[in-house]
N, C-alpha and C positions, 0 to 999 in steps of 0.2 A: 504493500500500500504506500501510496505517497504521502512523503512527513510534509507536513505545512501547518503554517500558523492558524490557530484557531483563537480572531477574537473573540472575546467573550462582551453579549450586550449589556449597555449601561443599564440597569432598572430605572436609572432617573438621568433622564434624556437632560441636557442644558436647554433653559426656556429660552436662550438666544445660540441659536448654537450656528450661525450664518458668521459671527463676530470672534469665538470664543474658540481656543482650543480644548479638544475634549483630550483626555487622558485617558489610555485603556491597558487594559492587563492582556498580557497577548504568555501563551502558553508556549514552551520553549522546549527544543528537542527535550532536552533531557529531563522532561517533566515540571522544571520550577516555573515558578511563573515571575516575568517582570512588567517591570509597568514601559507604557513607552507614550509620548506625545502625539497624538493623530490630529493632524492639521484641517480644520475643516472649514469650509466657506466659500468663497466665489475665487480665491486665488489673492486675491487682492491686497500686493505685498506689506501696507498699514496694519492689516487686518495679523496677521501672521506672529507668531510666536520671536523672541531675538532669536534661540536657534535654527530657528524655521527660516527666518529671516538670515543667518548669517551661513547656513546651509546652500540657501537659493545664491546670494552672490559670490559664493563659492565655483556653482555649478556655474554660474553665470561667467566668470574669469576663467573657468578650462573650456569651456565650448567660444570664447575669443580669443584664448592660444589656442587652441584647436583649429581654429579657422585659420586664423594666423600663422601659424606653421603651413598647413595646408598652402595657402594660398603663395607661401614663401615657394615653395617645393616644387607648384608647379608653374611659379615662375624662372625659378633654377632651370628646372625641364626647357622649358619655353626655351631658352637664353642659351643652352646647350646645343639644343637643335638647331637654331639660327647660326651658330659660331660653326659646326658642323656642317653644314650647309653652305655659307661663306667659305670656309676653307677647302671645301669641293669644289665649287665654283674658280677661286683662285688658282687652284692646282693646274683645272680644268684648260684655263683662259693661257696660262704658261705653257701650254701643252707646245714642242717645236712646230708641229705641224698639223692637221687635217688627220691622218691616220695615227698619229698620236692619243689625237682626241679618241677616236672611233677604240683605239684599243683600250684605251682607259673604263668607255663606255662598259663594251662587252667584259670588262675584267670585272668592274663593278656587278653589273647582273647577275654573272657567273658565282659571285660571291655571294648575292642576297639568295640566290636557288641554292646554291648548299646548305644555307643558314638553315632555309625554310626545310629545307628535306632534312636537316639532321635534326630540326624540333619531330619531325613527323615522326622520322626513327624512333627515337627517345619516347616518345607519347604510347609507339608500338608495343617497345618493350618494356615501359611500364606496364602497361595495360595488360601484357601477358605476365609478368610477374603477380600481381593483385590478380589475377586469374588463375594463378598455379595455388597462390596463398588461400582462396576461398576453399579448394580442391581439400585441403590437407593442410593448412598453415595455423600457428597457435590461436586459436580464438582469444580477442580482446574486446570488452563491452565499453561504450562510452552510455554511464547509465543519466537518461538528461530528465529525469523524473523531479529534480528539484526546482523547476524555474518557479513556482510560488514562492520561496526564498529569495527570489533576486529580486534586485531593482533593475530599471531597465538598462541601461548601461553596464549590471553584472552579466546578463543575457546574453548583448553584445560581442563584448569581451570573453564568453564562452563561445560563441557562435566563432570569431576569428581564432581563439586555438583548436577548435576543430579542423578550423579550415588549414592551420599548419599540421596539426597530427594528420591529415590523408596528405599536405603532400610529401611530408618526412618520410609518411611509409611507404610511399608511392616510388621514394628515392633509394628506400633502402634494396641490397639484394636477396635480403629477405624478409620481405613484409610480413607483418602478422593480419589474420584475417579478422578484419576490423568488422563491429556489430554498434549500432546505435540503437538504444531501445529509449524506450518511454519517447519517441519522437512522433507529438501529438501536441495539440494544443499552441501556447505560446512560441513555446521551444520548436515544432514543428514547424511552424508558420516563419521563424528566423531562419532555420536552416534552409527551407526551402528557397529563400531568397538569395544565397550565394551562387554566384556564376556556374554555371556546369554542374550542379548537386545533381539532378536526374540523371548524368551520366556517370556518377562517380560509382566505382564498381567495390560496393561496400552494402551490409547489410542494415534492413531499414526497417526498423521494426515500432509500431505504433506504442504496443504493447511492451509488459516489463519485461526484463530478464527471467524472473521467474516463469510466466506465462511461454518465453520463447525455450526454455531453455526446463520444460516442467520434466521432463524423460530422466534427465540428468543433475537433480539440480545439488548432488555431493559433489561434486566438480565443480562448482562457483567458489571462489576466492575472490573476497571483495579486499581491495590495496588499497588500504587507508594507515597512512600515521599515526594511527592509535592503535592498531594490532599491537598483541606481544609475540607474536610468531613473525621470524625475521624469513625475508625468503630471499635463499641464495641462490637456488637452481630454478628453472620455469621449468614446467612439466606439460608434454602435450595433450595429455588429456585433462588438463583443467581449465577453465574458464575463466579468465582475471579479469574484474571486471574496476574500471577506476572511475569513480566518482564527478559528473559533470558540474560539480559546483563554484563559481565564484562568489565569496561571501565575507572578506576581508577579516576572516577570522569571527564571525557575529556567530557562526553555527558549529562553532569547534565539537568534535569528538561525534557528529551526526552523521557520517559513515558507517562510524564502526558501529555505534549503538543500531544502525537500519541492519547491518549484516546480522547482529547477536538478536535483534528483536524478529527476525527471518531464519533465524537455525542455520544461517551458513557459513562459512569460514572464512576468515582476518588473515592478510596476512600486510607488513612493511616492507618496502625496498632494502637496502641497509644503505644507504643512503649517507650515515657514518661515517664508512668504512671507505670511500672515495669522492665524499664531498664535504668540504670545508663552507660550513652554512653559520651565518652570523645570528639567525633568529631561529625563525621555524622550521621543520622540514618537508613541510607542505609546500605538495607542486602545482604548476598547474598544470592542463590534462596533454599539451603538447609536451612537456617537459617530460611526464613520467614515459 
């Protein structure tokens, strides 16, 4: 079953409650309950709590570096191309003669059809790699049952390490045969929206793990940071499934407690043993 917040209703509603923030007790993985601010009203930043309020121009200064960067980026691009461009040009104009030019031409073209046919190559033999991997290759779950926990920009930011976990594996020479489940609902509707998802030759599962995986389900090993079972060897008949969460540490130890509340088996990277980590050793899902 899917963990999510369960508020809990006020009995005694605010008689202005367009103006007023309400305060509610929201129930938390691990059973305690805390209270949190729920901002309620027409938006209207007067109306808003200081945190609420020092929250929103927070979001407000990273979505204008964000732009701002953006906008740097692709006028770097722009400016690149042009210089590139001019310096063809010049090359060109210096050429000694008429069939100077003409050879430079066809040398050029000749180089952009290689380009284009060694991407095609490469596209092939990935494509047959992720197709040898589905055959027989270690099964890995990306389980995306948690987006009620995010906010929308955590979603986001899931949805693009996704998109580098296929093409990491896609690079590798030997892929594992990658599985997305709980991909439904919010989380659904983001991935669908990356470039090329329909062709990506990866399994796509509405439903959970449990439900895909109901024949076998002693072979689930969910990898989470709070196992006490370190695991050094992968094994191919088990199922390791890593957790699609981004949650800035708000939902710590909510892995492991869904594996143990599910009867199925924890296990950690050792993560230790060849990485010098300053905080936590929680990854995210392209990382593990």
């Amino acid at each position: 079953p899917t963990l999510h917040q369960i508020p809990r209703r006020n009995p005694n509603p605010s008689p202005n409650p367009g103006l007023l923030p309400r305060r509610r007790r929201v129930e938390m993985a691990d059973g305690t309950e805390s209270e949190q601010a729920a901002v309620v009203g027409d938006g209207n930043p007067s109306q808003l709590s200081k945190s609420a309020k020092k929250k929103l121009l927070k979001q407000e200064r990273q979505a204008a570096r964000k732009a701002e960067r953006k906008a740097g980026e692709k006028e770097r691009r722009r400016a690149d191309i042009e210089r590139r461009r001019r310096e063809w040009e010049e090359s060109l104009a210096a050429a000694p003669s008429q069939e100077a030019r003409e050879a430079m031409l066809a040398a050029r073209r000749e180089t952009r059809l290689e380009r284009v046919g060694k991407r095609v190559e490469e596209r092939g033999a990935r494509a047959k790699r992720l197709r040898r991997a589905a055959e027989g290759g270690q099964k890995v779950v990306l389980d995306l049952e948690f987006a009620d926990l995010m906010r929308p920009n955590e979603i986001h930011s899931l949805t693009q390490q996704i998109m580098y976990c296929y093409a990491v594996n896609g690079r590798s020479a030997t892929p594992a045969h990658l599985w997305l489940t709980g991909c439904s609902g919010e989380m659904g509707t983001q991935v669908q929206r990356i470039p090329g998802f329909d062709k990506w030759i990866i399994e796509k599962e509405a439903k959970s793990y449990l439900e895909a995986f109901a024949d076998c389900k002693e072979n689930l090993v969910y990898l989470t940071a709070d196992a006490e079972t370190v695991l050094d060897d992968l094994d191919m008949s088990k199922i390791y499934i890593i957790g699609g969460l981004v949650d800035r540490n708000r939902w710590k130890g909510i892995t492991q407690k869904k594996a143990v509340d599910q009867g199925i088996q924890s296990a950690k990277l050792p993560i230790g043993n060849y990485l010098k980590m300053s905080s936590s050793q929680v990854l995210t899902v392209n990382q593990v």
